[in-house]
N, C-alpha and C positions, 0 to 999 in steps of 0.2 A: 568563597567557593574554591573549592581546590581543582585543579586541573590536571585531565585525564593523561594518562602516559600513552606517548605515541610511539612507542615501544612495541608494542604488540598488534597484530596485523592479520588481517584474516588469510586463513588457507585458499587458493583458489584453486577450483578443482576443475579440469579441464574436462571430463566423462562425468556418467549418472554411475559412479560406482558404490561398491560398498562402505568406503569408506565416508564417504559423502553424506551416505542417509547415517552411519554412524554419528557422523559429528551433530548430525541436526537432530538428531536426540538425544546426545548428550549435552551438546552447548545450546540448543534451540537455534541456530542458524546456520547456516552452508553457502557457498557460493558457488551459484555453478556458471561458468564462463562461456559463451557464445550461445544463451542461452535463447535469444532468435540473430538472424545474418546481421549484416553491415546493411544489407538492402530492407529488412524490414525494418533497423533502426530509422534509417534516413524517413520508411513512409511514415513512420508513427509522429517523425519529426515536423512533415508535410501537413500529417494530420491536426497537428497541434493547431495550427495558422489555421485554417480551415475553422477548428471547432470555435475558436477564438471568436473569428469572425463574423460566427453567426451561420457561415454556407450549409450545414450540414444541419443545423437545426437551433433553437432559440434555448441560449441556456440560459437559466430562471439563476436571478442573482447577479449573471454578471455582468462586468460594467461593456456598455456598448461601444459601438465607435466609434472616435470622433472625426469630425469633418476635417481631411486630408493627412491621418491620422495615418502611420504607416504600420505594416502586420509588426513587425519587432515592436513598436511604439505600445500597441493595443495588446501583445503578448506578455509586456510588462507588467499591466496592468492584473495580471490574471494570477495566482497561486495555484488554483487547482480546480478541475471540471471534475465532476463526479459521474460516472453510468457514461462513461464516452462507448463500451460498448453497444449500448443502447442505440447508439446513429453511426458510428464508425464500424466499416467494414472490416478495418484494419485492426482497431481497437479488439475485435471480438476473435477474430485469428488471433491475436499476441496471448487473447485468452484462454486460448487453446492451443500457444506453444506445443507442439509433440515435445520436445526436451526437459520443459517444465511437465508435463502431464507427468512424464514418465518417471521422476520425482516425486512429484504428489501422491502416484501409485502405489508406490514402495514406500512412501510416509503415512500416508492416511488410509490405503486401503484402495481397491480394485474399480469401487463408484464413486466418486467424486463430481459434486457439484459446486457451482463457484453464486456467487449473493452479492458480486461489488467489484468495480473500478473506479482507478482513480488516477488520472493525470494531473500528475505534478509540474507546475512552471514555475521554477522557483528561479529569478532572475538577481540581478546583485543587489544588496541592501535586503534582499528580502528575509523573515523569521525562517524561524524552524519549526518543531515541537519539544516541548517537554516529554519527561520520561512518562511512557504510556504503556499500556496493555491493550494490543488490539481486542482481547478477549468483552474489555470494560467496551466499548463500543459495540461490536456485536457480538449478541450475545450467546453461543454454541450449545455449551453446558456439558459438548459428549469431550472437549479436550483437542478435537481433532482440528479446530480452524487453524489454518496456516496460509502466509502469507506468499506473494511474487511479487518482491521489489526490481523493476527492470530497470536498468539505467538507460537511460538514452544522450547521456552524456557521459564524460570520465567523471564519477562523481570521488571529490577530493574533498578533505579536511576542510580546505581554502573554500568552495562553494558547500557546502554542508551535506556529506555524504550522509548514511546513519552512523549510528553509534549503538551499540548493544552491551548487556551485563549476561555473558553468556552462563547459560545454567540457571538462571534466571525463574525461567520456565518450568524447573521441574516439580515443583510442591504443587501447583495446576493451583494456585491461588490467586485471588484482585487481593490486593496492597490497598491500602486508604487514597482516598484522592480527595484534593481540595482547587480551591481557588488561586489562580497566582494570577500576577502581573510585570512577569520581567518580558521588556519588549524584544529581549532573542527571542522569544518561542511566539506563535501565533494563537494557539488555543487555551483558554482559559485553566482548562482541568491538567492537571498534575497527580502522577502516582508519586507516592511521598512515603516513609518509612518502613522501606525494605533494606534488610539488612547486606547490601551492597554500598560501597562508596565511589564518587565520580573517576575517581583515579582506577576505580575495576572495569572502564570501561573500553569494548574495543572499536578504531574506529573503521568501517566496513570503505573503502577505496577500495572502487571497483571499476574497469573500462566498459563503456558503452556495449551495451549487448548483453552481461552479464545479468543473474536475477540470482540479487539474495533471498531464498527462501526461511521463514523463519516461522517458527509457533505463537500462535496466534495468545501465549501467555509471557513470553518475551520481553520483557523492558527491553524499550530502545527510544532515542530519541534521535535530534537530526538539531545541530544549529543555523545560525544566518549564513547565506553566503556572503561570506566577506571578501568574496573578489570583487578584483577590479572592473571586470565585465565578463558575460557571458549569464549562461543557464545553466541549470543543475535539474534538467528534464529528467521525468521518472514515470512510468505505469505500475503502479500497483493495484494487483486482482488478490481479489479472499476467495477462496475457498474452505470445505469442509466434506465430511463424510456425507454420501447421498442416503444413507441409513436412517441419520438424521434428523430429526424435527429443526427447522431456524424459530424458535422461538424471536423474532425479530421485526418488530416496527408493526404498525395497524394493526393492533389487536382489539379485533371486533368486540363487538360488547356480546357477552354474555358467554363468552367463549374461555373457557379456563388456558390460563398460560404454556401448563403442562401439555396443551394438547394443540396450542396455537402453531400455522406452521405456514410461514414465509414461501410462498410458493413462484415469488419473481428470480427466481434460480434458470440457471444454463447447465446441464447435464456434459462433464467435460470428459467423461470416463466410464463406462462401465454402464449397469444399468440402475435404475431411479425405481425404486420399489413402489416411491407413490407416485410415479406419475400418471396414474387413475385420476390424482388431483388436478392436473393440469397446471401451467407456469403462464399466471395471466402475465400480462407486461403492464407492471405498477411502477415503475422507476423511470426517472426523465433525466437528461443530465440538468445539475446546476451547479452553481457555484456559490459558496456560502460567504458570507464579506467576513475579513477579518477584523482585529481590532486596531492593525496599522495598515488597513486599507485595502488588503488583496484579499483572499478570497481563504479557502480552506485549510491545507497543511503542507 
């Protein structure tokens, strides 16, 4: 396998300027820097312990904790909680960043609603992912899903920032995916022959607080962290256009795809055409076990 050039580095853009939404759709990513304070990194930090432990609510899948087990001990344990804004107060403000919104605004459009979080606790030794398309997970269809990768560390090379093939994105196509098993990556599925090579790849180092925004058709991946100690903490929220149908998850029986529509959505912007349909609360957080022991990505 050939090895990526670390040569090339992403822009980090201090404002929600023009140039910003340019790059994010031209290369399908952007970095925007202090994208929530130093004080709401520390609480999402706080929060982390917390959801871990169970205080804030029973996450389905993961591992519990042991007798005289200390919060860093049982934190290691963990890769990723899904739906933390579902119980976390804090979690659900980060997902509604005003700095990120205002982003999303000028990317996606005036209504925007979001369908997903995910905190990452990706500690040393721990995987990555292979190269994916958040698209092939959920599934949009209008083009518009785009992602908020927030760090909550300085995420480096050394702990596994992402990695991206920018431009990637723009033929708005899923690439083939199969089975793999290299234990860098956590998840079984791999997108596989698109005409990029690993060496076209850039890697996103970025300081605590920043959120790389990216389209939600985007190949990117993320490897192990191979430090020596610490975490490689991260929130990522999906979003998409509120115009929308989520073709996405529990589709009733009898009910045609085309017209299925995911209604456990948060209205983060603008106004919701259907929300006639109402936004039951069908999502819980959990945590999925991986196949070297921790949990999601």
């Amino acid at each position: 396998m050939t090895t990526p050039s670390l040569t090339r580095r992403p822009v980090l853009h201090h404002e929600v300027t023009d140039e910003l939404i340019a790059q994010i759709r031209e290369d399908g990513y952007g970095v925007l820097l202090d994208a929530i304070s130093p004080a709401e990194v520390s609480s999402l930090r706080e929060e982390a312990v917390r959801l871990c432990s169970g205080e804030l609510a029973e996450i389905a899948g993961g591992p519990a904790p042991r007798p005289g087990e200390s919060a860093d001990e049982l934190m290691r344990r963990f890769l990723c909680i899904h739906y933390p804004h579902k119980v976390s107060d804090v979690a659900l403000r980060a997902l509604m960043a005003p700095r990120v919104v205002d982003v999303l605004t000028r990317v996606i459009g005036p209504n925007v609603k979001a369908m997903q979080s995910m905190l990452f606790i990706k500690s040393e030794g721990k995987p990555g992912q292979p190269w994916h398309q958040d698209e092939y997970f959920i599934p949009t269809r209008d083009r518009s899903l785009t992602a908020a990768w927030i760090a909550l560390d300085d995420a480096t090379v050394e702990n596994g920032c992402l990695w991206v093939l920018p431009g990637s994105h723009r033929r708005g196509i899923l690439y083939p995916d199969r089975e793999q098993d290299d234990d860098r990556f956590d998840c079984s599925i791999e997108a596989y022959d698109f005409p990029y090579r690993d060496e076209d790849a850039v890697p996103v180092e970025v300081p605590a607080g920043a959120a790389v925004i990216f389209n939600g058709y985007l190949l990117h991946r993320s490897l192990e962290n191979s430090g020596k100690h610490g975490y490689r903490r991260a929130l990522a929220n999906h979003y998409m256009s509120a115009e929308s149908l989520l073709p996405w998850r529990d589709l009733p029986e009898g009910v045609h795809v085309g017209k299925h529509d995911f209604r456990d959505v948060v209205l983060v912007a603008g106004e919701d055409p259907y929300a006639y349909k109402g936004t039951p609360d069908l999502s819980r957080p959990l945590s999925r076990p991986d196949k070297n022991g921790g949990c999601d990505r």
